[in-house]
Structures are given as C-alpha cells and as structure tokens.
N, C-alpha and C positions, 0 to 999 in steps of 0.2 A: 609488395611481393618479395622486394629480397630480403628484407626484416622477418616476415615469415620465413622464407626458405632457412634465414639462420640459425632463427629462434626456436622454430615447432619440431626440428629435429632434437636437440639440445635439450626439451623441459622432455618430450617423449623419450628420448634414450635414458635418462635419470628415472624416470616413471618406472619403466621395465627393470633397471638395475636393484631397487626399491622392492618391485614387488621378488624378484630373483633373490634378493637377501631375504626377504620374509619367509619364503618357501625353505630355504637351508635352515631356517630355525624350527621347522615342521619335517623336513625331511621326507618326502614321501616316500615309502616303500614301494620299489617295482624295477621289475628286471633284473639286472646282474648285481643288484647292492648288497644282496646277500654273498654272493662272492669275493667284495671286495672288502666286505668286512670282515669274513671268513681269514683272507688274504692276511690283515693286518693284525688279528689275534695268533696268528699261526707265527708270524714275526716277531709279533711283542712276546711269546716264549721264548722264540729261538733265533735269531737272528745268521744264524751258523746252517743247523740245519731244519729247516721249518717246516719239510716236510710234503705232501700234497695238501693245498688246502680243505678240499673237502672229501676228503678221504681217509682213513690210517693207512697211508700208504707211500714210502720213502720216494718220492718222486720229484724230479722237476716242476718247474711250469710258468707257464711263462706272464702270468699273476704277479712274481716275484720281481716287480720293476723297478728302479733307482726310484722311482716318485711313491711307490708303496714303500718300497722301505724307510724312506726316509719319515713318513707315517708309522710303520712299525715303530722306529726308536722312538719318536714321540711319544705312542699311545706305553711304552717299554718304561721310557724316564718320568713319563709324570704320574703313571697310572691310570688316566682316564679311559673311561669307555670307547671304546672302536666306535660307536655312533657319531659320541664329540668329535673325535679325530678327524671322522668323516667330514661332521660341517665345515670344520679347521680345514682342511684342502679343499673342501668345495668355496669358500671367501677368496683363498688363494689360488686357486684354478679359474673361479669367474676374474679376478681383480688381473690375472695372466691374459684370459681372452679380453674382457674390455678394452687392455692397455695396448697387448699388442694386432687388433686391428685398430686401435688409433693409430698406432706407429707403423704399420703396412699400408695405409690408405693414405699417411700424409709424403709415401713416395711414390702415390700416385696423385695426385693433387694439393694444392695448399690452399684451396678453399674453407672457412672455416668451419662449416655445415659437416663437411666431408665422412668426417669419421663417424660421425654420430649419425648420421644419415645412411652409411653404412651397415651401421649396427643395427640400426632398425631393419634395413633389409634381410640381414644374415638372421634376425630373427623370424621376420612375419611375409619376406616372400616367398610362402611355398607353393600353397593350395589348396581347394577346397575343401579337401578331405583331411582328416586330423591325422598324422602321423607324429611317430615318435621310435625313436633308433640311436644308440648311445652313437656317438660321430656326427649326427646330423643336430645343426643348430636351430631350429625352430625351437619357439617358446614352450610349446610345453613339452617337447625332447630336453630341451636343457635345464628346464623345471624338473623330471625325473630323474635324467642323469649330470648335472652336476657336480655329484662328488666322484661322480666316476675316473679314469686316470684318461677316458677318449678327451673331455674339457680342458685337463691341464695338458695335454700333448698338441692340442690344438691351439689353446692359446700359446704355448712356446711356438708351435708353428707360426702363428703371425707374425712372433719377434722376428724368428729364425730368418722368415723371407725380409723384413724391415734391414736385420743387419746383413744379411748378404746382398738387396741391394745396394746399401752404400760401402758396402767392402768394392763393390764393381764399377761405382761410380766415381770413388775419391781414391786417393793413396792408403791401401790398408798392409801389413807389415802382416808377417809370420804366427804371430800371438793371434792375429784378428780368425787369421782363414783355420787354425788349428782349433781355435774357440767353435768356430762354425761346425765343424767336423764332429767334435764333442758335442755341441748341440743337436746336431742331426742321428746322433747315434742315439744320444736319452730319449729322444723324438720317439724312433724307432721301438726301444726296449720299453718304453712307457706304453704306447700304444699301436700295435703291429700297422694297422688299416690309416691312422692316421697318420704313421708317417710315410708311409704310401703315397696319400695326400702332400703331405709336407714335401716329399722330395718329386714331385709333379709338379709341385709351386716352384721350387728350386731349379729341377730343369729350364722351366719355362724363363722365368728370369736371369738366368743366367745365357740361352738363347738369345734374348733379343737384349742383353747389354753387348752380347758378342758381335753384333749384329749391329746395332747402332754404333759401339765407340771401337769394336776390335783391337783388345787389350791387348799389351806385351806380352812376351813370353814370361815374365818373370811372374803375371798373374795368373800364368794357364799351372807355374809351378807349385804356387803357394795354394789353387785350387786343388790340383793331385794330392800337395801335402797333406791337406784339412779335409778331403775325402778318405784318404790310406787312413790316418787316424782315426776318422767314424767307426773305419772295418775293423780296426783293431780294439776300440772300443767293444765294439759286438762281438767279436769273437772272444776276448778275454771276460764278458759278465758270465760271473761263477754261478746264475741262478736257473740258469736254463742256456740252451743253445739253440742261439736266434735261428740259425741257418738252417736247422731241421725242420723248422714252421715251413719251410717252403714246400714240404710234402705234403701237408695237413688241408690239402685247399680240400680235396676229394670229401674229404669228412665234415666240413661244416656248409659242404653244396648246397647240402636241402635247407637248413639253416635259411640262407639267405636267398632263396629263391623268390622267396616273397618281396626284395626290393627292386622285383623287374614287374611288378605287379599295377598295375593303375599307375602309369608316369604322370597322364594330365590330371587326376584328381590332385594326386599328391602334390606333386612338382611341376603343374602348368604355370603359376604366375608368374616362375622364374621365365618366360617367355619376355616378358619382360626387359628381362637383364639380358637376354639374349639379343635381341632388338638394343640393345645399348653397345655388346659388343659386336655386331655388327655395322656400326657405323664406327667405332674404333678402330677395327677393319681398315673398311676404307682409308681411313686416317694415314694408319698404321699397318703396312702387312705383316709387320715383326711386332705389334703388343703384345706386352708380358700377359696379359690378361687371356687376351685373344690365344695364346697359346696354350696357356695354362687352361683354359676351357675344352680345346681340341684332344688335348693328352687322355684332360679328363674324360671326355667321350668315349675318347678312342680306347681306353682300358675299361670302363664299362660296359661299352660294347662286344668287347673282346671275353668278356664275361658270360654275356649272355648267350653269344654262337658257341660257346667251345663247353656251355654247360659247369662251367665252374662258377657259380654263380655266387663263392665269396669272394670273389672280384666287384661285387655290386655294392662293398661297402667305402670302397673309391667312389663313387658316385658324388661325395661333398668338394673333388677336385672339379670337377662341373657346374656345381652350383655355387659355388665361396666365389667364382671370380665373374659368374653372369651375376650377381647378388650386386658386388661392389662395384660392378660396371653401372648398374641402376643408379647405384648413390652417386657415384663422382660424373653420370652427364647427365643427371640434373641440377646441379651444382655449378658446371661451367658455364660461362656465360654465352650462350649459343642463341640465336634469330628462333630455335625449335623448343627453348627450353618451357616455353608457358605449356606449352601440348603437354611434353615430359613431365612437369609437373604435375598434370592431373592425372595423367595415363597411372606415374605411378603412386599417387595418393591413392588411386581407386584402389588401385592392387594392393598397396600394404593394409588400406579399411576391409577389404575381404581377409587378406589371410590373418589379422588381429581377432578379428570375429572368429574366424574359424576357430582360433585357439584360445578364445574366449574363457573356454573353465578350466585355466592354469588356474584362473583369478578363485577358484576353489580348495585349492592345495593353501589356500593362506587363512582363506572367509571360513572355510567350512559347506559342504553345496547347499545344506538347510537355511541359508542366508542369501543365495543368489538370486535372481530372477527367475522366473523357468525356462525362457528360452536360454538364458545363460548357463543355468543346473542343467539342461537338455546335454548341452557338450561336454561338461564335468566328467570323468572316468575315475572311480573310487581307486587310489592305493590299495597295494596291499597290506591286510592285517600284521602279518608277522608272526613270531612264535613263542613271544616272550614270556608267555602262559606256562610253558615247559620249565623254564628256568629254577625254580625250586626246586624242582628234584634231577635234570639231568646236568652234570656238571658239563669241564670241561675236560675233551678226551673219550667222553661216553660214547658208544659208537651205538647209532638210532637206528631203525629198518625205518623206511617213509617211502610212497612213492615221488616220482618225479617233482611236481610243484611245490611237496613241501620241501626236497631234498633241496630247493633254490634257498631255499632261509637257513632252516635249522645251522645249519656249519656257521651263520654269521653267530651264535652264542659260544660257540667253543665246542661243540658237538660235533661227531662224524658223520656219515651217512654211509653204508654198505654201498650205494652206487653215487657216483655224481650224479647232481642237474644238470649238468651241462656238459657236451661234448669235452673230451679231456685226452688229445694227443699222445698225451707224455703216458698215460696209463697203459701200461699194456695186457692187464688183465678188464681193463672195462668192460668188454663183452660178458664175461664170465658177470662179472658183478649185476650189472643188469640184468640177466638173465637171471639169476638169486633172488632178486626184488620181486621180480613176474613170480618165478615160480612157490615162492611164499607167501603172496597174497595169492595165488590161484585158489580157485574153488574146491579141486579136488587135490592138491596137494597134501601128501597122508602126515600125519602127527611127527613121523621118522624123519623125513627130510626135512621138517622144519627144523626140528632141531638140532639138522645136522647143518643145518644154512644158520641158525644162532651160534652154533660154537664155532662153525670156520670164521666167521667174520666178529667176532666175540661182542655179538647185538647184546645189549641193556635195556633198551629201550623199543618201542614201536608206537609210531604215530600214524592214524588210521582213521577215517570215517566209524563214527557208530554205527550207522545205519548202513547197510550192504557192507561194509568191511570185512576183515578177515575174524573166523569164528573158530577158536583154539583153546583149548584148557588150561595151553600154558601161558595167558596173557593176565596178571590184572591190572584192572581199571587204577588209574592214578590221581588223572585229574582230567576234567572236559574243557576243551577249548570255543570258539568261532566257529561257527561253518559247521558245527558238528562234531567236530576232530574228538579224538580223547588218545590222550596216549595212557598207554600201557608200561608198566612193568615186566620183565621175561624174567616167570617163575622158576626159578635153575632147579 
C-alpha cells in the first residue's frame, strides 16, 4: 500500500504533464486565445503604444500585462508567429504551475507522494459534468487554456504562497518581503481574478503564521514594506489603470453568472477535499488551508447575493485548497488513511473519465472510442482562411463569434468580442454591427457605417447573411462563412 500511494501518484502526474505538452503542440482554439494573440501582435508593432487590441482604437486595456509583454518583445525580436509565441508561454506557464504547487504543497507536508498527488487533484477533482473556464484547473480547462496569462499567474501564485510562507517561518530580510510585493502586484496585472485568488491564499497564510508563531514587529514592518511596493507597482504600470477595474464588475455580471450554475455537477467531488479540510479543522482552528477555503467561500458567496456575479471567478480560492487538502490527508499516515485512499481514488477515476476527451485535442476524436469521442468537444476552426487577402490593420465588419478570432491575424473588428471597459464608444460600435447586418437596413447607412469605421473587409454567413451590392465575394471559408470585399 504505501509503495503505491508513492508511486501511482508520481507515473500519473508525468502521464497528464505528457499529454498537456502534446496538446501545446496542437494548440486548440477556443475561448479568449484569439485575444491574446490579438494582444501580442498589437505589442510585437508597438510596444510604446499598442493600441486597443481588437479594435482601431487608441485605448488602454488591461490585455497589456508584464507577462504579454514580455511575449510581445519575443514574438518583436525573433519574428515568429503569435501562435509559436503562444506554445512558448504555454511550456513556461504549465513548467510555472507544476513547479510551484510542488513548492506550496511541500509547506504543507514532506511526504513524498504529496505534490504530485496534489496535482492530480487540482486536475481531476471537480465533477461529473465537463466544465471549462480559463482560472479554473481542470484538465481539459487547462488543455484549452494553457497559454492563456490565467495559467502563468496562477502558477506564480503557488510560488508566491511557497515564498511567503517561508519568508514567515524563517529569518527573511527587506529584499525577500519587497520581492513578495513585486510578485503580488505582476500576479495582479497579469491576471485580474487570479490574483484575487492569489492574495486570498496570501491573507490566509499569513493569518495563521500570525496565529501560530506571532511575529515581531520588525516583520509586521517588512510586510507593510512589500505590500506599499505591490500598490506602487500597480499604480505606476503605464498600460492600463488597475484601480479603475474595480468599476467594471457591473459589466461583465451577466458574463459570469453562469459560474453560480450546477455547483454539484461541476464541482461536487471537491466534497471530498472538503471532508479533508474538515478534519484539519479540528486539528487545527487557524489552518492556512482551512482558511484559505472560508475566504474563498465567503467572496463567492458574496458574489452571488449582491448579484455581481464576476465575483464567481474567485471561486478556484475554494477549490485549490479543498483539492490540496485531499492530497496531503491521504498521504499522512493516519489509522483512517486506507478509507481515504479509496474514497478518493474513486473520486479522481470519475472526474478523469469525465474529462476523458482532452485525450482528443492530441489523437484526433476519429481515433477515440466512442464513449470516449462521446465527451470530446471540437476546437474551434479559426480564420486563417482570410489571411491572403486581409492584412494587418484592415478593419473587418463580423459578427460577435467571429469578432473573437479575426484580431488574432492582425485585423480589426468594428466591435469587440468581448466586453471591453476601457472603450468608451462600445455601445455605439455594437450597435453599427446590428444595424449592418439588419435586414432592412437601407443601402445609405451602410455605407455610411463602412466609411465611419473604414470597413475593408466583411465576414458573414452565405446563406441568410447580409444581401448588398456593395459586397464581393472573395473567398469561402468553414461553416459557410465567405468573406467579402467592400466595393468603395
């Protein structure tokens, strides 16, 4: 029994990391990747001012993170494609998360299983139902978004809580706790939601070191230092201003209302870890874990009464520490651990099966079983099709779902896909989009909606699309699409 418990963790966390590098060499498209490719072609021109990314339009945003950029200059100096770039921080974002929850879970236990047993958790205990949402670690969440900057802000966050716990347990000096601060602030500007997370992990562990060892004053100083530095950090990045995000909840409400939707489908086996941290509990009234779980409650709850429901992307402050609770008590050696052991084998064998056709983003689903092809979810195609004739800078009309891609080639879109803060004419744009593909839109206003937004381009269903004189046909895509030329 305990040669397994060390071993079958150990060959399965290698397995997952295996098939997770195969998937970055496939890349699947889906979700925000079009954004953040968008993000890093808008950088690799200008690095000074770059612009809105998917728009022509001189604007902030808060896209423009030290961990994108630092991908800008890359894709800037070497010239490769925003794609490659992509894989290139998605190796260095997963190689971030692996390492550091090994380094967060061996200051919660020094069993040798631990970390990797962890890691299996933080992939496969969620639930029976397939979910997927950039910030949240399930396998095939993190099969889709991996390159995304939620993966590398999240694995900095496991360092982050690794080095501030031992800044709080041993002798750490000025450099350590001002390093901290810095990292808590890139946390932040990388990825809004998870360092939300991140500094929920941080309260909590800093709580119950205060609480167990009750540090000098000399460390309550060096902690104020390396916090003031965070804020001045964020207030001083020239790409955006963090601190105005704190109005933007109201607008991406509906957004995420859907993560208050089916808790047990999605996130029942985390019951699990919950039942782990409840006997740590007891153990412990001040566990860092145990706390870190109650915050994280308590802010997604506070989400879902008050109707702000982009509060609900804190939700991985709930589940990262009932997860790691699973691994590290079955791992110690307790009179209950055989139970433990099976309770949660079961659990990780259901939710592995759940997300069974990640193992498709690598095979291809034509090669799977079919109950296995049953749970496979096709990528999306892309828009690569356009590329010979729209350059970059061409500004495209499209509706919504293609307006998520096109900007990843270097193309505009007259409205964003996605909700966008910093824009203060979005309303208007959107409303442009509608009213040009309408049906009874007259010949006049379209092309008075072509010259205000100086449209090139239009990508559109053949079939029920919009029907105009001044469109031709250029070339046919997937799905039907064709884009058009705009006959001036």
């Amino acid at each position: 029994m305990r040669a397994a418990i060390r071993s079958s963790p150990l060959a399965g966390a290698a397995l997952v990391l295996l098939l997770l590098l195969l998937v970055i060499v496939r890349l699947p498209w889906a979700g925000d990747l079009g954004m953040h490719a968008a993000t890093i072609e808008r950088l690799r021109h200008s690095l000074v001012h770059p612009g809105n990314p998917l728009v022509d339009a001189d604007t902030p945003s808060p896209y423009y993170s030290p961990w994108m950029l630092l991908l800008g200059c890359l894709a800037r100096v070497t010239g490769l494609s925003v794609f490659v770039v992509l894989r290139i921080g998605a190796v260095v974002g997963l190689g971030l998360l692996v390492t550091g929850v090994w380094r967060y879970v061996r200051t919660l236990s020094a069993r040798r299983a631990a970390p990797a047993l962890a890691l299996l958790c933080l992939l496969f205990l969620w639930g029976p139902v397939l979910f997927a949402w950039s910030g949240f670690l399930g396998l095939n969440s993190l099969a889709l978004t991996v390159s995304y900057p939620s993966v590398f802000a999240l694995g900095l966050a496991f360092h982050f809580w690794a080095w501030l716990a031992g800044a709080l347990r041993g002798p750490a000096g000025w450099g350590t706790w001002l390093g901290l601060g810095v990292l808590w602030a890139v946390i932040l500007l990388c990825h809004q939601f998870s360092g939300v997370v991140a500094s929920l992990g941080a309260l909590a562990t800093v709580v119950a070191a205060v609480v167990a060892a009750r540090p000098d004053r000399g460390v309550w100083a060096r902690l104020g230092g390396g916090l003031g530095v965070g804020v001045v950090v964020l207030w001083l990045w020239p790409y955006y201003d963090f601190f105005a995000l704190f109005g933007a909840g109201g607008e991406l409400g509906s957004v995420h209302r859907a993560l208050y939707r089916d808790p047990v489908g999605r996130f029942g086996l985390v019951l699990v870890g919950v039942g782990a941290l409840v006997l740590r509990w007891r153990r412990d009234r001040w566990d860092p874990l145990v706390l870190f779980f109650v915050l994280g409650v308590g802010v997604f709850a506070v989400g879902g009464v008050s109707g702000d429901y982009s509060w609900g992307r804190v939700l991985p402050a709930a589940l990262i520490p009932a997860q790691v609770a699973a691994a590290v008590e079955v791992v110690e050696p307790r009179a209950s651990r055989t139970a433990w052991v099976c309770v949660l084998a079961g659990a990780l064998a259901v939710g592995a099966w759940t997300q069974a056709g990640t193992v498709g983003y690598v095979v291809g689903r034509g090669v799977l079983p079919e109950a296995v092809a049953a749970k496979y979810r096709a990528p999306w195609v892309g828009y690569h099709w356009i590329t010979p004739w729209v350059k970059y800078g061409d500004v495209v009309m499209a509706r919504t779902f293609p307006a998520r891609q096109i900007p990843a080639y270097g193309a505009y879109t007259v409205a964003p896909g996605y909700p966008d803060f910093f824009l203060a004419d979005e309303g208007r744009r959107g409303a442009a989009v509608r009213r040009f593909f309408a049906v009874g839109t007259s010949v006049g206003e379209r092309r008075g909606i072509v010259r205000a937004y100086g449209v090139r381009w239009v990508v559109d269903r053949e079939r029920g699309g919009v029907r105009w004189s001044g469109l031709r046909v250029v070339a046919r895509g997937p799905g039907g699409q064709v884009l058009y030329a705009v006959v001036r």
